[in-house]
Every structure is written in C-alpha cells, then in structure tokens.
TIDRENVEX-85657 format. One record per residue: residue in one letter; x, y, z of N, C-alpha, C in turn. Coordinates in steps of 0.2 Angstrom, whole numbers, plus 5000, padded with zeros to 4 digits. Atoms other than C-alpha are relative to their C-alpha. Layout:
residues N
AXYZXYZXYZ;...
END
This chain:
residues 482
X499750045005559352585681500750024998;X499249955001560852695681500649975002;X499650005000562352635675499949905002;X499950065000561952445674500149964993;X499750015007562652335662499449954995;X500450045005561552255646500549974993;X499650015003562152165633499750014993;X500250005006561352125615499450084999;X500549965002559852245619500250035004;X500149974994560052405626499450025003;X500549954997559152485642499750054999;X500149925004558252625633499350045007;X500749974995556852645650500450085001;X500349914999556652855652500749985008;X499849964996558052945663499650045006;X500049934999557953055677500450055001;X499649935001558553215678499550055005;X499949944999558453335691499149995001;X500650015001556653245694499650004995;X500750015008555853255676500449934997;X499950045002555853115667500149994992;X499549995004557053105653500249954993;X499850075004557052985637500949994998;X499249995000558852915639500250014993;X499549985007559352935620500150075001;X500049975003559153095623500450035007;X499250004996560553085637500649974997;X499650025001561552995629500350064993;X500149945005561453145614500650065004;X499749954998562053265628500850025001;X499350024995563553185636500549994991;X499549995006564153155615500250064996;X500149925000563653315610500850045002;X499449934997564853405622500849964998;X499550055003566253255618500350034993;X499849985007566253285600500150064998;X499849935001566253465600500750025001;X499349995000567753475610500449974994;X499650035005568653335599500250044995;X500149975008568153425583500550064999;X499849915001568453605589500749995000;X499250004998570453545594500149984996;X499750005005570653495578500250064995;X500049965004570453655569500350085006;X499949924995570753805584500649975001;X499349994999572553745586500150034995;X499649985006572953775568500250095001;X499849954999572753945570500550025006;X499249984998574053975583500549995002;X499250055003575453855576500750065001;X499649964998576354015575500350035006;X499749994992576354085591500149965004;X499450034995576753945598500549965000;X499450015002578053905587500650075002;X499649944996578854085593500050015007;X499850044993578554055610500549955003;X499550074999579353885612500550004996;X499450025004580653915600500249954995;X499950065004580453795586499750014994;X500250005006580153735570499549954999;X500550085000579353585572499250015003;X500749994999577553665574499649954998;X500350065000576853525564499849965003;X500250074996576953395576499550035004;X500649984995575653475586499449974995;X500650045005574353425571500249924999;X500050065001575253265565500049965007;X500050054993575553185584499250015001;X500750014997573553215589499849954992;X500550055002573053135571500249954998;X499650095001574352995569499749965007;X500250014995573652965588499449974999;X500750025001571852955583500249944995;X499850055003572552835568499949955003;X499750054996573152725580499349975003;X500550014995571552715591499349974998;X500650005004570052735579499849934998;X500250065002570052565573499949955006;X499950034991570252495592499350005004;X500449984997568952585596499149955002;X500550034999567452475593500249915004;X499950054995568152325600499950015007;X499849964994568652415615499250025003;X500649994999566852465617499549955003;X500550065001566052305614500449955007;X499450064998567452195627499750055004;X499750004992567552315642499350075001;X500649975001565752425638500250084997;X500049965004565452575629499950075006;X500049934993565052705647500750005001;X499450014996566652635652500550064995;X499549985003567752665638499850064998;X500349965002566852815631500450055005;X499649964993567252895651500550014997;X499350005001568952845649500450044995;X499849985004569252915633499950085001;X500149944999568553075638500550035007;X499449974995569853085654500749984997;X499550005004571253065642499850074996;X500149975005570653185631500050085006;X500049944994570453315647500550015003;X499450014996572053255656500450044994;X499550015004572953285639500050104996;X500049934999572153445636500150075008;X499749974994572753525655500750005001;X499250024997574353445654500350044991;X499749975006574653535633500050085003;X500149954996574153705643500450025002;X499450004995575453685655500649984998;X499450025006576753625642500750055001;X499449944999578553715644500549994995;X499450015007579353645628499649974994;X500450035005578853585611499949905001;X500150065000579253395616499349985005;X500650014996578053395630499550044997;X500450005005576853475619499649944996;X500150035008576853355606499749915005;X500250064994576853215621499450025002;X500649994998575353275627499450024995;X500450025004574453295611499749964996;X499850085002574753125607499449965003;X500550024991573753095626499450024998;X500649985004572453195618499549964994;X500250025005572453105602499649915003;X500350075001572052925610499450005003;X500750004998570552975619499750044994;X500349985007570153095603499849934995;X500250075006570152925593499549955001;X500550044997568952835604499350035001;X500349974998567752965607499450004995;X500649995007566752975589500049945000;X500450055004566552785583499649985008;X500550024995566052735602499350045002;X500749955000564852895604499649984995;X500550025006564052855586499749955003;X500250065000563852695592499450005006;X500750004995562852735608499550034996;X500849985002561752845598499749954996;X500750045004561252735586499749945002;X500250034996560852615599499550025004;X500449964996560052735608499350024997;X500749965007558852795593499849944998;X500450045005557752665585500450004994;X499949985003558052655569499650044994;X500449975003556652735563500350075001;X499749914996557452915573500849984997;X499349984997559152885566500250064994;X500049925005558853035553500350075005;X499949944995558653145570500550005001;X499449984998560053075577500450014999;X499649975006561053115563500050084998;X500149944999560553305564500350015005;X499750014994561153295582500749975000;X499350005001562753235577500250054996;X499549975005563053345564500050085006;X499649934998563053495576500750035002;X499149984997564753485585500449994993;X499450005006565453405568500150044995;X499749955003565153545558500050075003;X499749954993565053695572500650025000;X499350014999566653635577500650044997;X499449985006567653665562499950065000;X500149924999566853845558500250025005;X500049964994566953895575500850015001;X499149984997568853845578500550054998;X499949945002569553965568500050085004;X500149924997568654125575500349985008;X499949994994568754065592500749995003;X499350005001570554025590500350045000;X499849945000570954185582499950045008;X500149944993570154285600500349985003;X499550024993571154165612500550024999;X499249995001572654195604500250055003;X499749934999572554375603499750025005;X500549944994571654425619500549955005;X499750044995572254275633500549975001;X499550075000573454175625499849934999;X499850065002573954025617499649945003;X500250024995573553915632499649975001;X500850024998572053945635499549954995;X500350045005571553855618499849935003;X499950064996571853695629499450015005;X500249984994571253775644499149984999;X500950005002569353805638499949924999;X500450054997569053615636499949965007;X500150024993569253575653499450005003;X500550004996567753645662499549954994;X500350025002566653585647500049945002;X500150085001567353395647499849975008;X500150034994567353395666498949985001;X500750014997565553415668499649954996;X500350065004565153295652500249935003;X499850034998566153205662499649945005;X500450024991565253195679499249994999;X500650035003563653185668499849944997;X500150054999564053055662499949935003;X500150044997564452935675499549995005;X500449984996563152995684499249964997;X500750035002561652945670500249964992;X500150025005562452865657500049915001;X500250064998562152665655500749984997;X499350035005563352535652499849934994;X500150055004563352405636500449974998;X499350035005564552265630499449954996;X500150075005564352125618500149955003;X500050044996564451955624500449984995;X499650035007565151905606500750054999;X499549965003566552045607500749955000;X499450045004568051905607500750035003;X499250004998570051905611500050074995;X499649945005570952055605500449974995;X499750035005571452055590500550045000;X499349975000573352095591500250004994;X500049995005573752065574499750064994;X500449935000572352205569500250054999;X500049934997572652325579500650024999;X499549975001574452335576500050004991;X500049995007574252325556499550044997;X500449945002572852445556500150045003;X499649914998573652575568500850014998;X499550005005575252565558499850004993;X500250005006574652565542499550065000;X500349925001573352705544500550055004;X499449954998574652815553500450024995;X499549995004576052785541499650044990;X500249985006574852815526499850085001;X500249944996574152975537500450054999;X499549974998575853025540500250044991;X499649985006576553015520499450054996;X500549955002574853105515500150085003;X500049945000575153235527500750055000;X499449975001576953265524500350024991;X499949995005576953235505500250074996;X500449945003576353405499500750055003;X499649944996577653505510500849974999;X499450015001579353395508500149974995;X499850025005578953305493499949934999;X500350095001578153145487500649934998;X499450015001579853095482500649985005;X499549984994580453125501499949885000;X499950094999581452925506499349975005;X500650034993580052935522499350014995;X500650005003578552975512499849964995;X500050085005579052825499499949965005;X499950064995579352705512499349985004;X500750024995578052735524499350014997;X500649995003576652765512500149934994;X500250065002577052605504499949955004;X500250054994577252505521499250035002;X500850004995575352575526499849974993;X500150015002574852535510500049924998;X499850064997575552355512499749965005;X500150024992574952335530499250014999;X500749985000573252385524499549944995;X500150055002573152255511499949925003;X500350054993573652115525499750005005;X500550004993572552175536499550004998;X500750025003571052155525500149924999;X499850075001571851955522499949985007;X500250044993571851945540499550005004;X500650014997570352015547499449964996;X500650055004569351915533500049955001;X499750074997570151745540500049985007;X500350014994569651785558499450005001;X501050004999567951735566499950065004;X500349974996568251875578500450074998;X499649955002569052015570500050075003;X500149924996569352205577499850024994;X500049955004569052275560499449954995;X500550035002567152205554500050004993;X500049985007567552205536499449974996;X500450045006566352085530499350055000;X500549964999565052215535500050054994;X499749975005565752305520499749974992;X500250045003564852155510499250035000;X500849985000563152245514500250054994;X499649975004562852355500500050085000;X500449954999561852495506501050045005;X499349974996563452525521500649984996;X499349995005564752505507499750084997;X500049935006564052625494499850075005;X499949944996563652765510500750015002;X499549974998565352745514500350024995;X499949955004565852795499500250054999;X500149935002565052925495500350055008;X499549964993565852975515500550024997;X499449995002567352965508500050064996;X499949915006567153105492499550055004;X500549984999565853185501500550055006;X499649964996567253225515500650004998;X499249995003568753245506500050064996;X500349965003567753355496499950085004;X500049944995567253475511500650015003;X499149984996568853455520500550044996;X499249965005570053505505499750064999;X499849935000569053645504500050075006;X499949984995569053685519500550025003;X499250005000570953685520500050054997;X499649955005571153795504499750075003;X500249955001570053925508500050025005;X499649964994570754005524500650024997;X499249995004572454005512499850054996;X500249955006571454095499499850065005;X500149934995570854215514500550035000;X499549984996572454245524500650024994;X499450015005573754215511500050054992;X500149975004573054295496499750065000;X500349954998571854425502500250035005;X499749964995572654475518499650025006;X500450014996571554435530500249965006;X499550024992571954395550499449925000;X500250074999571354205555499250015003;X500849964999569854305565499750004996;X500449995005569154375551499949964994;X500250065004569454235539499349955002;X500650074998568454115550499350035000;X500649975002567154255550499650004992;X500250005008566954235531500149914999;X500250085001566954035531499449985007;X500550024997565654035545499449974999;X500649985006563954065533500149905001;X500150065003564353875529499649955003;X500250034997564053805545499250005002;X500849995001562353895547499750004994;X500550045007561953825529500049925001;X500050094997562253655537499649995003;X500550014995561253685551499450024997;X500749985003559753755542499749944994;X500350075004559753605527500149935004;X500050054997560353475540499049995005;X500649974998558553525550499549974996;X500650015006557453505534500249935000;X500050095001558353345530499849955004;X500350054998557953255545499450024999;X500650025002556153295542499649974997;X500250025005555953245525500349934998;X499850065002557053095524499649955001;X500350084998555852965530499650004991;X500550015005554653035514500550004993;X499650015007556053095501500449945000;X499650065000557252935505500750024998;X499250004999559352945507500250004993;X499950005007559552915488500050064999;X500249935003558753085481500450065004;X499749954996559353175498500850034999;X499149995000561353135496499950014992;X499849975009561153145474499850075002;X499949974999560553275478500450085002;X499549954995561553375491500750015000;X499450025000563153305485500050064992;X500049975010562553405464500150065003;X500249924998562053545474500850065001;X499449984999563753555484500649994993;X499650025005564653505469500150074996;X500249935002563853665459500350075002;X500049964993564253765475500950004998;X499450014998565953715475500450024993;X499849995003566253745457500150084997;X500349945001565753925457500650035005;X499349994996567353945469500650014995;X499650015006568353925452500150074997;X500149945005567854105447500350055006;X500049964996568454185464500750054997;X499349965003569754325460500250035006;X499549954992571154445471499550045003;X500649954996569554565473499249975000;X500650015000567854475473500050015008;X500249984994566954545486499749945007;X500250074994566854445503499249975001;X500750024999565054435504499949954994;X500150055003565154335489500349945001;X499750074997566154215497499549985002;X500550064998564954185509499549994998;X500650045005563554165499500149954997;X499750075001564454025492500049965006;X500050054998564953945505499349985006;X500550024995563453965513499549954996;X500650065005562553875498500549955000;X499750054997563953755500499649965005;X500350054991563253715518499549974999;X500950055000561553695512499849934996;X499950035004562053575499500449925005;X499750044997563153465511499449995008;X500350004994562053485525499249934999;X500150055002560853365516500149925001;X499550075002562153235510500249995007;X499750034994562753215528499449975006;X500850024998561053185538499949934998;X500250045003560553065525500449945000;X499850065001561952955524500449985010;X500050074993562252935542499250015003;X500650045000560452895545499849914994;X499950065006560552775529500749945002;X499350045001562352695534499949945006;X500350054996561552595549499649955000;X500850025000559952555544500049934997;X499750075002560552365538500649975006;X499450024994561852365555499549945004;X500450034997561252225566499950045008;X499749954991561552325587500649965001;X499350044999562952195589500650024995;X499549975006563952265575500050075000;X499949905001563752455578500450035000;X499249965000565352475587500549984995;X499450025002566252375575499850074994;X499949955006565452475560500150065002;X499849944998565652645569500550004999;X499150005001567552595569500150014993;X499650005008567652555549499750094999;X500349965002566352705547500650075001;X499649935000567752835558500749984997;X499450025003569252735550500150054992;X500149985006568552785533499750085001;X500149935001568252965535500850045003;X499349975000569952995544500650004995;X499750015005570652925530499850054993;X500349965006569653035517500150095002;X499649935000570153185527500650024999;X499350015001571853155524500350004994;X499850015007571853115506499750074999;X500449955004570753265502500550065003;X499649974998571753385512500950004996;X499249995006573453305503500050004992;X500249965004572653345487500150064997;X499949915001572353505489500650045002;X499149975000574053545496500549984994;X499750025006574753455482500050024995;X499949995007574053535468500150085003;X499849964996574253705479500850014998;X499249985001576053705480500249994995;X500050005008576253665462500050084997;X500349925003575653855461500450035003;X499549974993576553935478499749995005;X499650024992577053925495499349975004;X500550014995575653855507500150065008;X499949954994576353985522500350074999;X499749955001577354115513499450034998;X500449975004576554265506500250004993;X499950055003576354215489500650054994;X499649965005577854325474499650014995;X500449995008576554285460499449995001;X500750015000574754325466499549954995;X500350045007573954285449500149944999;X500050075001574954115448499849985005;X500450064994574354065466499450004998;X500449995002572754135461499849924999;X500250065005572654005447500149935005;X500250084996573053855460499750005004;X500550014996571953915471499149974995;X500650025007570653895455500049925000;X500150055000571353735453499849915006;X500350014994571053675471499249984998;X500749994997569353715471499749964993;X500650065005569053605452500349955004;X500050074996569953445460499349995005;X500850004998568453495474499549984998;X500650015005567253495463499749934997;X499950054999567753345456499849935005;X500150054994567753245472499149995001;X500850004997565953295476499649974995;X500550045006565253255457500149935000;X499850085002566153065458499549995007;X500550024996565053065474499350015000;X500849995000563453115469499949954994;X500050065004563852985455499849965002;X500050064996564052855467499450005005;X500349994996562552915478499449964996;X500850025006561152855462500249935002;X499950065000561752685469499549995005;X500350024996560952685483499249995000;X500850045001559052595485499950015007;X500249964993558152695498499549925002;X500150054997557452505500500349965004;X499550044996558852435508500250065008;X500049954995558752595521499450015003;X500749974999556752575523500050005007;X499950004990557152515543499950095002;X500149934998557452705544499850044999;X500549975003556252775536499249985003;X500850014998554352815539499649994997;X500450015006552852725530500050044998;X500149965005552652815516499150024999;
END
C-alpha cells in the first residue's frame, strides 16, 4: 500500500519494516520526529555562533541569519496547509524537507554573509512547511483517542531541540567549526528522507480548492512584516520609520485578511475554525503559554553569559534540567489525560509554570547554579503538562478534512506568540542594559533581568486564567471512558 494516494480517510493498514510489521502512525511519528528536530534545533544552535561568524565573514549584519530563516517561515506557514491538502501531504512534506537539506549544505558552504542569508531564507521555506503539515499527518495518523500519545511524541524534538542547541552549538563551534552546525543536519534529513519516500503514504483532500492568492500574499506579508517590527523593535527602537511602518502595514494586512478569508468559500487560512470554542480557547492559552516559555528562554542565557560570565556551553548546561522536566511531566500527562481531562492538566501546568517562573524574580549576581536548575527544571515539569494536553485537546472537535488547514492557523499562531514574547522580553530588557555588551551597572541589569522574568510570569498566569475555560466535554473524542 505504499505510497498510494487516499483522500478524506486515510490509509492507516500496519507497515512493513524490514519484515515486521509496523503500525504506520508509528512511521509517520518517525520520519516527523527527525524533521522537526532538525527544524527546531536550527533555530536555536545558530544563535550561538552569530559571532563567529560574524568575524569570519566580516560583517555586521549577523542578524539576518535569524531574521531571513524566520521572516521565511512567516511567509510559508500559512501556505502550508493548503499546499498539503492540494498536491498531498507525502509530497509536500518531502519536498519541504529537500529545501530544508539543500539550504542547510549550501549555508555550510557559504563564502560571504549574502549567500548566507540566501540560503537561510532556502532553509526557511521548507522550515515553514515542515511543522503544520507533520502535525497534520500525525493527527490523522493517531485516532483521536491516541492524540494525547501523539502529543508527547511531538513534544520531543520541540522541546529537546531548544535545550539541546545551545550546548551542541557551543561544542561545534569551538571544536570543528561554525559550518558544521549546518553540516550535521544533512546525514540526518537525508535518511528521513529516503525513509520517507520509501514508507510514507500519500493524502489530499478533494475539497482543497484554487489557491488563494490574495491569502497567501496578505498573510505572508503581514506576519513577516509584524515578525520583522517585533523582532527589530527592541534593538533600533519602536520609534525606528521601519518598525512603524511595517508593523502597522502587517497589522493592516492581517485585519484584511481575516475580511477576506471569511468571504471566501475556499480559504488558505480556515478561520471559521476559530468559531469552535474548544480550538479557539487552546489556542490561546498557545499563545501565553508560548510566549511565556520562549521569553524566558531568550532571557536566561542573557542572565547566564552576560551577567554571570558563563560560555554558551555551560549556559546551555544549566537550562537543560528544563527539557528533562518536560520529558518526565509530558510522559505522565499523556497517561492521565484521558482520566484527569485537558482543562485541570493545562490550569494546572500553566499555575505551576507560572509559580516556577516567578521564583526567577529572586535570582541574584551569585545564586547558586544548582538553583537555577532546579527552577527551570520545575519550570519543565509545569510546562510539560500544559503542552501534551492542549495539543491533544486542540484537535479533538477538527474534522480530518480540516487538519491541515487547522495545523496552519495552529503554527501561524505560535510563530506569532514566539515573537511577541521574545519582543517583550527584549524590550523590557534593554530598558535596563545592553542585550550583547557586558552590562556597566550589574545591579540595574540585574533588576531588568528581574523584570523580565515578572512580565513572564504574567504571560503564564493570563494563561492559566484562560485555561478554566475549557470543557473537557468538548475534547471527550480524545479522551478515554471514564
């Protein structure tokens, strides 16, 4: 049955593998799995070595290595479920993964900062298609009874990822170089690659419809442009003519693009989906819930390196703890979610992390690192919860015909939320001192590091406010008799 096309139902008959016989959701898990890891990791392991290869290449303009990969993804993320539904989800899924490999071999091989930034771009359009179309197979792949599991199974590479890039960042730099940051996803994505086309099926929709051109250029300009003014504000200044201009035209373009996608019968961007209430108020709490982890995830490498004097290696060794409190509460929650129910799991996990996150408030020039991570490891376990539950809850009222589109609002709206939390945090930040110098007045960065982590806090609490909305009856599809 390999690699034939279905449409409204998928093909879910048992794999094989190598002669055992293989339930395919739990191929389709493998080939995302490796996908998203990669993705993930390349957002966070360049950071760390901006500098070196801003003094290699001779430039200033280090930025555009992060801005060009996520103004790219901007552009594509909304696209993405169309795109899936129209020309199938094996197809495009591949393809996005041979951009994403092509773009990391050709940034490797790079000999100036423009061809850099061009091929991170290359990077970025199959980075952007890669997460709503993967969600989308698995949760086609999974029942909706299993989409708790398969919500644990995505949270590996998404939170991993992050913790990981850091450390493994820091060793490439300083042991083989720069380069190889790139280098390293090759063999992985080739093989997810050949794995893929090898056992993975194919699925469209019959009702996927005309491209919508109007869409696609109002929602990859508008979330770009808003992208852009969020992630430049903080640094040149909310004031700058470009960060007024183009953060009022996304916000503009995003207003008519809710008038227009709600006036078409076939829309790229499923908003009326947004009228459920169960997949509204999870997306929400997405929102604070990841605006909340991300900002602090920005700050606190700043509070390592910058204030404490700590190398990008050992930084990421002391924000690790987090990820393996993620992995240990994500675990537990898919077990219990069918009996304790999405509501309690995210109010809860969202209070916890909120607690967690406020106890960051008290960190000083010398608190002892072990105390970090025991924070952020109770962080993890707190967040590790909240993110299980509501992508297993955020489906559980999708029809299958609508997956990819929701998968696209679903990764619209957290790319968004990562951007707004991260320009927060930079904003209240630099209020205090420098984001990259070392700081003249300890004590007053100190204090906006303090402040940082209450905005945090914040973030998380209006989300566990907004978590008591949800009715573990409008989620029961994915839940187990009680």
């Amino acid at each position: 049955m390999t690699g034939t096309t279905t449409t409204a139902t998928l093909d879910v008959a048992p794999a094989t593998l190598l002669g055992r016989t293989v339930d395919y959701k739990y191929v389709v898990a493998a080939v995302f799995v490796a996908a998203l890891f990669l993705d993930i990791l390349d957002t966070t392991i360049v950071n760390v070595a901006l500098r070196t290869i801003g003094t290699e290449l001779q430039t200033e303009s280090i930025e555009w290595l992060v801005l060009g990969y996520t103004l790219s993804l901007a552009v594509w993320i909304p696209a993405s479920g169309w795109l899936g539904d129209r020309y199938g989800t094996k197809r495009v899924f591949l393809a996005a993964l041979v951009f994403f490999v092509s773009g990391s071999a050709l940034c490797g091989a790079a000999q100036s900062i423009g061809q850099l930034v061009t091929f991170r771009v290359l990077q970025g359009v199959g980075g952007g298609m890669l997460t709503p179309i993967g969600v989308a197979m698995m949760f086609r792949a999974f029942p909706p009874i299993e989409r708790a599991r398969a919500a644990t199974i995505v949270l590996v590479p998404t939170l991993v990822a992050p913790a990981l890039g850091p450390v493994l960042g820091g060793l490439i730099t300083d042991t083989i170089g720069w380069r190889w940051i790139f280098y390293v996803n090759i063999p992985v994505g080739v093989a997810a690659l050949v794995f893929g086309l090898r056992y993975l099926r194919e699925h469209t929709e019959p009702g996927a419809g005309r491209f919508d051109v109007p869409g696609f250029v109002l929602s990859g300009f508008g979330l770009a442009a808003i992208i852009y003014a969020l992630s430049e504000g903080p640094s040149v200044g909310w004031a700058s003519p470009a960060v007024i201009v183009l953060g009022i035209g996304g916000i503009l373009s995003f207003l008519l693009l809710v008038w227009v996608e709600t006036h078409k019968p076939q829309p790229m961007l499923a908003l009326r989906l947004l009228k459920d209430r169960l997949f509204a108020t999870t997306n929400l709490v997405m929102a604070f819930s990841m605006a909340s982890f991300i900002g602090v995830l920005f700050v606190l490498p700043l509070y390592l390196q910058g204030l404490r004097g700590l190398d990008p290696f050992e930084s990421g060794l002391v924000t690790f703890p987090q990820a393996i409190g993620i992995l240990i509460s994500s675990q537990i929650a898919g077990r219990i979610y069918g009996r304790v129910g999405p509501r309690r799991l995210v109010t809860g996990g969202m209070a916890w992390a909120a607690l967690s996150c406020s106890a960051f408030m008290m960190l000083g020039l010398e608190t002892n690192l072990w105390i970090v991570r025991g924070l952020v490891f109770g962080r993890g376990l707190g967040m590790g919860f909240t993110f299980v539950a509501v992508q297993a809850a955020s489906y559980a009222r999708i029809a299958p015909s609508d997956t990819g589109r929701a998968s696209a609002i679903f990764a619209t709206q957290r790319q968004m939320s990562v951007s707004i939390g991260v320009a927060l945090m930079a904003t209240v930040l630099s209020g205090f001192t420098s984001l990259t110098a070392t700081p003249s007045d300890p004590q007053r960065a100190l204090e906006g590091y303090r402040w940082t982590f209450a905005v945090a806090t914040v973030l998380a609490v209006i989300g566990a406010l907004v978590a008591t909305r949800i009715r573990d009856e409008d989620a029961s599809a994915s839940m187990t008799a009680h």
